[in-house]
C-alpha positions as CSV (number, residue, x, y, z in Angstrom):
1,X,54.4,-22.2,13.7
2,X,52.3,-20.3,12.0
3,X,53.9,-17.4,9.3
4,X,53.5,-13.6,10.8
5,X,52.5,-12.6,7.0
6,X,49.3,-15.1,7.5
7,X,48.6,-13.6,10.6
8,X,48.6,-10.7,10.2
9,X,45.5,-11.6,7.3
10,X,44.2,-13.7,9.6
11,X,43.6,-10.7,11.9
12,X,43.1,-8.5,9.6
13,X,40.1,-10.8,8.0
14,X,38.3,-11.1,11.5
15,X,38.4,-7.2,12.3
16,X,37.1,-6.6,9.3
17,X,34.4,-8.9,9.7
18,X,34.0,-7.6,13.5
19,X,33.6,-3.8,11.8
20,X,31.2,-4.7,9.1
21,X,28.9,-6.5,11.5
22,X,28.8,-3.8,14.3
23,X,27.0,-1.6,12.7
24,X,23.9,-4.3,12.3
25,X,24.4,-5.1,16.0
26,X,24.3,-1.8,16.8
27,X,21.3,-0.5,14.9
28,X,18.4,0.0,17.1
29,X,15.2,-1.1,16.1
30,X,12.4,1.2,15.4
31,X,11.2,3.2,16.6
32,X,13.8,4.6,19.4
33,X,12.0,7.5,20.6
34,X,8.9,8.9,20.5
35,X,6.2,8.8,17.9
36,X,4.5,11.5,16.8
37,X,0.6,10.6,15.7
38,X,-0.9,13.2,13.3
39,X,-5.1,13.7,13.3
40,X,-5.9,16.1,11.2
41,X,-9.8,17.4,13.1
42,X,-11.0,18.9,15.8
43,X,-10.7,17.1,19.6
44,X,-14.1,15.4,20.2
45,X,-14.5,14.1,16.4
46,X,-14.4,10.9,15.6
47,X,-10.9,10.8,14.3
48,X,-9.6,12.4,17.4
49,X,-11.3,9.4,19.3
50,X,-9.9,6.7,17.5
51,X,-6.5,8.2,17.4
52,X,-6.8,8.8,20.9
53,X,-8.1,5.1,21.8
54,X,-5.7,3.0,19.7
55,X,-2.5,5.6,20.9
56,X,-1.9,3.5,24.4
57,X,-1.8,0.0,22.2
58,X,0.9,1.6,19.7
59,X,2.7,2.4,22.3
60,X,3.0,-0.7,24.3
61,X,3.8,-2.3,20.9
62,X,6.4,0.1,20.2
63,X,7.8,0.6,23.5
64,X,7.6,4.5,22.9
65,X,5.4,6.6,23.8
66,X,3.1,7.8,20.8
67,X,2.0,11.3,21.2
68,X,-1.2,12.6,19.4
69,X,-1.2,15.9,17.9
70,X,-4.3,17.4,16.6
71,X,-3.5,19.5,13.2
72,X,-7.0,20.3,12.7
73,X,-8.1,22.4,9.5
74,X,-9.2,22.2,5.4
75,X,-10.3,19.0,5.8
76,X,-7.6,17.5,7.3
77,X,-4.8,18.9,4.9
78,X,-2.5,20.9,7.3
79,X,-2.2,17.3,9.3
80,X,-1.4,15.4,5.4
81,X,1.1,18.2,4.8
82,X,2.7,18.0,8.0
83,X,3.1,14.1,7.5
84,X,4.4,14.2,3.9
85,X,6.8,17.1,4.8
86,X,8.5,15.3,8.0
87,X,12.2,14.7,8.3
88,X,12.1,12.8,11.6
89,X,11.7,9.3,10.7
90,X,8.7,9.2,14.0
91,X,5.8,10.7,12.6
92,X,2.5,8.8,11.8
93,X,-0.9,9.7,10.7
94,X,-4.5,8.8,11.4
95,X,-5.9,8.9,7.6
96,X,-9.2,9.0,6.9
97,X,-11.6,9.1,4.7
98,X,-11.1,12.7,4.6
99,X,-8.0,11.9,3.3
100,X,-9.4,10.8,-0.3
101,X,-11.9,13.2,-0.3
102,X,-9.4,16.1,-0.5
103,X,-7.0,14.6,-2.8
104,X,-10.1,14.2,-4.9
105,X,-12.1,17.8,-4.2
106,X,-8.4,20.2,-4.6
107,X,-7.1,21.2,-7.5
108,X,-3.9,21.8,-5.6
109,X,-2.5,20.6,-2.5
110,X,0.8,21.1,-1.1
111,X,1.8,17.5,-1.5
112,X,0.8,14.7,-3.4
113,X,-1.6,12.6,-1.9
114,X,-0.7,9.4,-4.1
115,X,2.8,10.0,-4.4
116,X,4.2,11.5,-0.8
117,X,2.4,9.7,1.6
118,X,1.9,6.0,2.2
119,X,-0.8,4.1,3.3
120,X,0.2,1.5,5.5
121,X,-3.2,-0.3,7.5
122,X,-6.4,-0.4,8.4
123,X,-7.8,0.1,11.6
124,X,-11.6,0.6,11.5
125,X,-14.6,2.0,9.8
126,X,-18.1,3.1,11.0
127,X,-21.2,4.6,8.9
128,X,-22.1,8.2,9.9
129,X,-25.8,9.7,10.5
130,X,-27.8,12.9,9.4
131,X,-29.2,14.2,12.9
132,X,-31.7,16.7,13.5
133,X,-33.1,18.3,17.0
134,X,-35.9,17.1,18.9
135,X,-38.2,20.5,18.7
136,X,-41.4,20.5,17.4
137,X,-40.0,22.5,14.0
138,X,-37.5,19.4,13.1
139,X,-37.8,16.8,10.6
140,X,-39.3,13.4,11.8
141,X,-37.4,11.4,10.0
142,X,-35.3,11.3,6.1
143,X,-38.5,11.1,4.3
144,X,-39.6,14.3,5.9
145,X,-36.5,16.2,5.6
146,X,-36.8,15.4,2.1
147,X,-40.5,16.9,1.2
148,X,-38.9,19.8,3.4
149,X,-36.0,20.4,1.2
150,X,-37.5,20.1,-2.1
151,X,-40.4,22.6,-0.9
152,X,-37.2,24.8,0.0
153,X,-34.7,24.4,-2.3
154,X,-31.2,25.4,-0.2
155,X,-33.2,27.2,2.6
156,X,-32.5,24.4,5.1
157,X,-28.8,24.2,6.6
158,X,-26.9,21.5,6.6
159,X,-24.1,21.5,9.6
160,X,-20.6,19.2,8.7
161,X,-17.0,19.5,10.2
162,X,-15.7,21.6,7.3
163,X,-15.7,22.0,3.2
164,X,-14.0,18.9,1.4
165,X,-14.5,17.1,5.2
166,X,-16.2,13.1,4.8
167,X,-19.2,14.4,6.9
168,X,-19.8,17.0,3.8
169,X,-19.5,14.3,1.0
170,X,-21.9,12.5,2.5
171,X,-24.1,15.0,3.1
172,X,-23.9,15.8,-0.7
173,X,-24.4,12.0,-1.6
174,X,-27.5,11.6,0.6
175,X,-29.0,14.9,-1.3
176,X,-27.7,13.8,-4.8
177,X,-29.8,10.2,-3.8
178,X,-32.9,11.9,-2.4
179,X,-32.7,14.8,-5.3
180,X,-33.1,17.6,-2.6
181,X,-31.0,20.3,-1.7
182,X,-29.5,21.9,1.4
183,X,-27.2,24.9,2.6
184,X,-23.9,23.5,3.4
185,X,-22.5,25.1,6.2
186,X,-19.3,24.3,7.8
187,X,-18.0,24.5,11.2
188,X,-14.5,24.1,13.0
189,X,-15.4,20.7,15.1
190,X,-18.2,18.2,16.1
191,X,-19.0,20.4,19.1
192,X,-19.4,23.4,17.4
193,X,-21.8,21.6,15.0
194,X,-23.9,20.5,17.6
195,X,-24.7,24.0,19.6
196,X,-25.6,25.6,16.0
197,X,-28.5,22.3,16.1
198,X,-29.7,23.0,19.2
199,X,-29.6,27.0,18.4
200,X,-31.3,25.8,15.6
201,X,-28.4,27.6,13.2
202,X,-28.8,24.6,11.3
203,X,-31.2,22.0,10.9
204,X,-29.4,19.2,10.1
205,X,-25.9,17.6,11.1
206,X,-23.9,15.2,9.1
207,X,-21.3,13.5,11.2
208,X,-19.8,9.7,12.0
209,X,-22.0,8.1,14.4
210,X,-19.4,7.7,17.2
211,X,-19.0,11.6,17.8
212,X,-22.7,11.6,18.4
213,X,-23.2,8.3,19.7
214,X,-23.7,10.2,23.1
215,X,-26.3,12.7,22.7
216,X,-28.4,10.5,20.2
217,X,-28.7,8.2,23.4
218,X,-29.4,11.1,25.7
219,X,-32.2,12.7,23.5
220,X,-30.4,15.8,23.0
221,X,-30.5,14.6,18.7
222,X,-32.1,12.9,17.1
223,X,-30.9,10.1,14.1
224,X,-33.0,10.8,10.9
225,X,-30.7,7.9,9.2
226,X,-27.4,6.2,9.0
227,X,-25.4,5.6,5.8
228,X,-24.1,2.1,6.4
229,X,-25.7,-0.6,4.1
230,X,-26.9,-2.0,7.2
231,X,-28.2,-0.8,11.1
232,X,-25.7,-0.1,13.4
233,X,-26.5,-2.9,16.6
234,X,-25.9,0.3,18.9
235,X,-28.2,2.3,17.3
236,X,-31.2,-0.3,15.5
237,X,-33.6,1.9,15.6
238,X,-32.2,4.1,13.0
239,X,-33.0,3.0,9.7
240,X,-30.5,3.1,6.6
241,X,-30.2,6.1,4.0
242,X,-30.8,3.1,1.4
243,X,-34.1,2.0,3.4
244,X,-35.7,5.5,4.0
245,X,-34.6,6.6,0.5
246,X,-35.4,3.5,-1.2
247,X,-31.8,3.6,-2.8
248,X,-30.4,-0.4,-1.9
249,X,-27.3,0.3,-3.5
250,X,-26.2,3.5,-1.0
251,X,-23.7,2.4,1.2
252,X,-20.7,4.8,2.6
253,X,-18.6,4.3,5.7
254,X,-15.8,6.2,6.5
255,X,-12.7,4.2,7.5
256,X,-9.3,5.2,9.2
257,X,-6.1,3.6,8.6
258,X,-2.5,4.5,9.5
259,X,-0.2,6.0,7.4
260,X,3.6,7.1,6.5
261,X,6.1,9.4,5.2
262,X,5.9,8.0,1.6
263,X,10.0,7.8,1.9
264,X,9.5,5.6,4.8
265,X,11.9,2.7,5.2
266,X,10.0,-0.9,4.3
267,X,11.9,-2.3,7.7
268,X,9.8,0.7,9.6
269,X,6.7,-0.1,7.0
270,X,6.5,-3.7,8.1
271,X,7.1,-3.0,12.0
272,X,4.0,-0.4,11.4
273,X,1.5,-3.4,10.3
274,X,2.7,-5.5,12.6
275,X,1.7,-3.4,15.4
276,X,-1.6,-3.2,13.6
277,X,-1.9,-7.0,13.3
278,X,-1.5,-6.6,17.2
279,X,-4.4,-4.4,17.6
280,X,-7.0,-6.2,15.4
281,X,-5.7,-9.2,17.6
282,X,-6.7,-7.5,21.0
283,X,-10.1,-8.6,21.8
284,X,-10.9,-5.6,24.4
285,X,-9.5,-3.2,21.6
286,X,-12.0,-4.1,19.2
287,X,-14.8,-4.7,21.9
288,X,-13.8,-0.7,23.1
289,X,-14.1,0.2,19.3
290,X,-17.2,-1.4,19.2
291,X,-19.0,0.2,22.3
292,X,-18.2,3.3,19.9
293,X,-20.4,2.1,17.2
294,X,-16.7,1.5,15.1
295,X,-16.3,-2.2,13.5
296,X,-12.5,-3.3,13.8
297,X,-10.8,-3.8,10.2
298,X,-8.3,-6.3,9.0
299,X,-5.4,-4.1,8.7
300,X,-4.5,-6.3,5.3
301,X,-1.1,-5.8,3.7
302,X,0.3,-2.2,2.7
303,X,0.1,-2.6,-1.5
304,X,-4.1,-3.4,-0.7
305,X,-4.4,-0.9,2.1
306,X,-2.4,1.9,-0.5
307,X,-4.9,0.3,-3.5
308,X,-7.9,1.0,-1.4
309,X,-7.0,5.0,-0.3
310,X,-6.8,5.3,-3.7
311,X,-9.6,3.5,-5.1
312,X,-11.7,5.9,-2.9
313,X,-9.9,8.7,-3.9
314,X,-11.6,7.6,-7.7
315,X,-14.9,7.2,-5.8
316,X,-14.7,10.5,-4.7
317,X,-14.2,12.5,-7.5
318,X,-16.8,10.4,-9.7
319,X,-19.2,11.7,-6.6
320,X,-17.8,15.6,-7.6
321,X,-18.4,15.0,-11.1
322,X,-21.9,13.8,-10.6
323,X,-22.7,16.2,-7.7
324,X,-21.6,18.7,-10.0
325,X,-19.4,20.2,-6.6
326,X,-17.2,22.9,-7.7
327,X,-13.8,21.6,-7.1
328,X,-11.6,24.0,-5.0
């Protein structure tokens, strides 16, 4: 017969076993509700595309729905501070290289681009082009543009998505290579861009060659050059900014790459690059990326995606300091 004192142990020993394992058991995994996605430009962008195209493969993965919400302005800050400043434990971000480029061009930003957010993945990258219209009065190609320029120093303008926007630091770095110079002028999306070419507003568009892909192909643009080190296959008749400028070493793409809350759990960290594992896996995901001129990156492990957001953030500001950009 077995003593009531030992028992009552006994008992007491398995519920308090039963207790400390329930909550485990009864932790849901994440996410358990829907995910907020962040893009931080205009719709029709680039970054509004991607975000848009790898959203339904998230959400199967997740078993959520993920929600993208376009938080478009200062070079994609207002998204950043919206992603560094959530609470909600199911908010994501589409960084970009837009991204680096404003932790490197702001003297102040209302969060700390190293320190509050985390960059978790990669996703994809693509080279961008320098367009001009089709009339008459446009540039044939780079070369042209060029001769153009330096005739008129800062008398021929220069159409990007915004100040401190990718499209405008590479619109500098194809000037600072060529030694010409253009007006910057910035605008609130891609589309907008585009009417002030045709208007003839501006004379020249810097933008990711995605967003354009369509009216380079319908003759509406034309591609003076694109800023990959080598031609796109969707658009080979478009040479290189290092072939028409004679500069082998130029080579810029702009890349996109999911990100956290910097106070984001590792559990959550590691289900994030999972998913992305899952997407560089999907064969028709990175064939649709690459009908849009994007090539399909290993998503790699967060400690090298986080070293290589901030190794461009270096990049960038070297390109400031050279450029001799007024940081803002």
């Amino acid at each position: 017969m077995v003593h009531p004192a030992r028992l009552s142990r006994r008992a007491l020993m398995a519920a308090g076993a039963t207790l400390a394992a329930a909550p485990a058991l009864a932790q849901p995994r994440w996410p358990d509700r829907p995910v907020r996605f962040l893009q931080g430009f205009a719709a029709g962008g680039t970054t509004d595309i991607v975000a848009r195209l790898i959203a339904p493969s998230m959400a199967a993965a997740f078993g959520q729905p993920v929600v993208v919400e376009n938080r478009a302005g200062a070079g994609g800050t207002l998204a950043a501070e919206a992603l560094a400043r959530s609470t909600d434990g199911h908010t994501l971000m589409l960084l970009n290289n837009g991204f680096a480029v404003s932790a490197a061009l702001y003297r102040r930003l209302p969060y700390d681009p190293r320190a509050d957010i985390e960059p978790i993945a990669m996703v994809a990258s693509i080279g961008l082009v320098l367009l001009a219209g089709t009339g008459p009065e446009a540039p044939a190609d780079l070369a042209d543009l060029v001769r153009r320029a330096k005739a008129r120093p800062e008398q021929i303008n220069v159409a990007t998505v915004g100040v401190g926007s990718t499209q405008h630091f590479v619109a500098e770095a194809i000037q600072a290579a060529g030694d010409f110079r253009l007006m910057h002028i910035p605008y609130r999306g891609t589309p907008a861009a585009i009417v002030a070419l045709r208007n003839n507003e501006v004379q020249v568009v810097s933008e990711t060659a995605s967003a354009v892909l369509g009216q380079i192909r319908g003759g509406e643009v034309r591609a003076l050059a694109i800023t990959s080190r080598t031609r796109s296959p969707l658009l080979p008749e478009v040479p290189t900014v290092a072939e028409a400028l004679g500069r082998p070493d130029f080579d810029i793409e702009t890349w996109y790459a999911l990100g956290a809350p910097a106070r984001t759990p590792p559990s959550v960290v590691e289900r994030i690059t999972e998913v992305a594992r899952g997407m560089h896996a999907d064969a028709t995901l990175r064939a649709r990326l690459g009908e849009l001129g994007l090539a399909a990156r290993e998503p790699g492990t967060p400690a090298e995606t986080r070293a290589t957001v901030h190794a461009e953030i270096a990049r960038w500001a070297e390109v400031i300091e050279r450029t001799r950009m007024e940081r803002q």
